[in-house]
N, C-alpha and C positions, 0 to 999 in steps of 0.2 A: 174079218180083219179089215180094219180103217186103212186105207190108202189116202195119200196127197199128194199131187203131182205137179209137181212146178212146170211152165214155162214161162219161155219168153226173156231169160238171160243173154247176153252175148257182148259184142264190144261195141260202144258209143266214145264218142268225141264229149270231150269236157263242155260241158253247157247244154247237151243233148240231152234225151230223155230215151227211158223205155215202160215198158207195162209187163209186170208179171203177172203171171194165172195163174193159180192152184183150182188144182178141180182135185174136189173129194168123192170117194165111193160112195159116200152116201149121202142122206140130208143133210144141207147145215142145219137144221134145227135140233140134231142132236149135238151140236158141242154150244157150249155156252161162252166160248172163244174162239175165234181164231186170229191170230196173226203171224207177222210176216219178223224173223228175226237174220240176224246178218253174221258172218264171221270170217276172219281173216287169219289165215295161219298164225299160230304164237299166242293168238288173244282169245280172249273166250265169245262164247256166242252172245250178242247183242238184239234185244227189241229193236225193231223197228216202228213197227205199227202194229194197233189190233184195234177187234171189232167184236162186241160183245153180241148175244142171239139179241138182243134189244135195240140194237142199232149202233149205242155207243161205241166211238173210237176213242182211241188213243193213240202220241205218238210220244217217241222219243224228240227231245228239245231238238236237236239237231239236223229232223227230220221234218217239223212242222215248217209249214208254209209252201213245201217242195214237194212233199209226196202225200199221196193219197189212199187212202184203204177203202175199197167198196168189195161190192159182194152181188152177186145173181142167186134168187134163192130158187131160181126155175131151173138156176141150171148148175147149182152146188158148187159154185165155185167162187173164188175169192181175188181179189186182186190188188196189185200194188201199183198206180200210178207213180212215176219217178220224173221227176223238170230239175231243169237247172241242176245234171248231174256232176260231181265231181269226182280229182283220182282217187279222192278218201271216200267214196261210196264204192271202189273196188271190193269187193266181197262174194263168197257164195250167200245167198238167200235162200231161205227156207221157210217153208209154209208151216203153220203146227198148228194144233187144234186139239180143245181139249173135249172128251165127252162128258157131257152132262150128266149121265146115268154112272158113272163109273171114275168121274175126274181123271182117267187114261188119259195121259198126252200121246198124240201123234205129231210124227214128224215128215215130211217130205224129204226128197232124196238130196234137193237142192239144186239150185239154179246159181250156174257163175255168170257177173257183171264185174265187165272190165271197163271202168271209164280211161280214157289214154288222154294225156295233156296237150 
């Protein structure tokens, strides 16, 4: 069973920054995605960023320029670079990833990020 484990959520000042971690149980070289999506009560869950096995990123428009998606493949785990945070990046985050061999999506438990104004 695929595990993803967020850290590194908590409360920041507007214009501040943080770094999340997802570390997964296993390789990322078995999923051929992973990234980082966001969700606020009432609204559905939103991309953020992702990261193909090939390197490719992606971001949501509103994400580019501010946050960042990289990845440790020595040490399985994934991350979310966040600058120039704002109150509408208030959200739980969540890591997912999909396997290659099976297109299974996994999901992490989630990390809450409160930015305060």
């Amino acid at each position: 069973q695929v595990q993803l484990v967020e850290s590194g959520g908590g409360l920041v000042q507007a214009g501040g920054s943080l770094r999340l971690s997802c570390a997964a149980s296993e390789s990322i070289f078995g999923f051929d995605v992973m990234g980082w999506y966001r969700q606020v009560p009432g609204k559905q869950r939103e991309l953020v960023a992702s990261i193909s096995s090939g390197g490719s990123t992606n971001y949501a428009d509103s994400m580019k320029g501010r946050f960042t998606i990289s990845r440790s493949i020595a040490l399985n785990n994934v991350y979310l670079q966040m600058n120039s945070l704002g109150p509408e990046d208030t959200a739980v985050y969540y890591c997912n990833a999909r396997a290659l061999a099976t297109a299974i999506v996994y999901w992490g438990q989630g990390t809450q990020v409160t930015v305060s104004s």
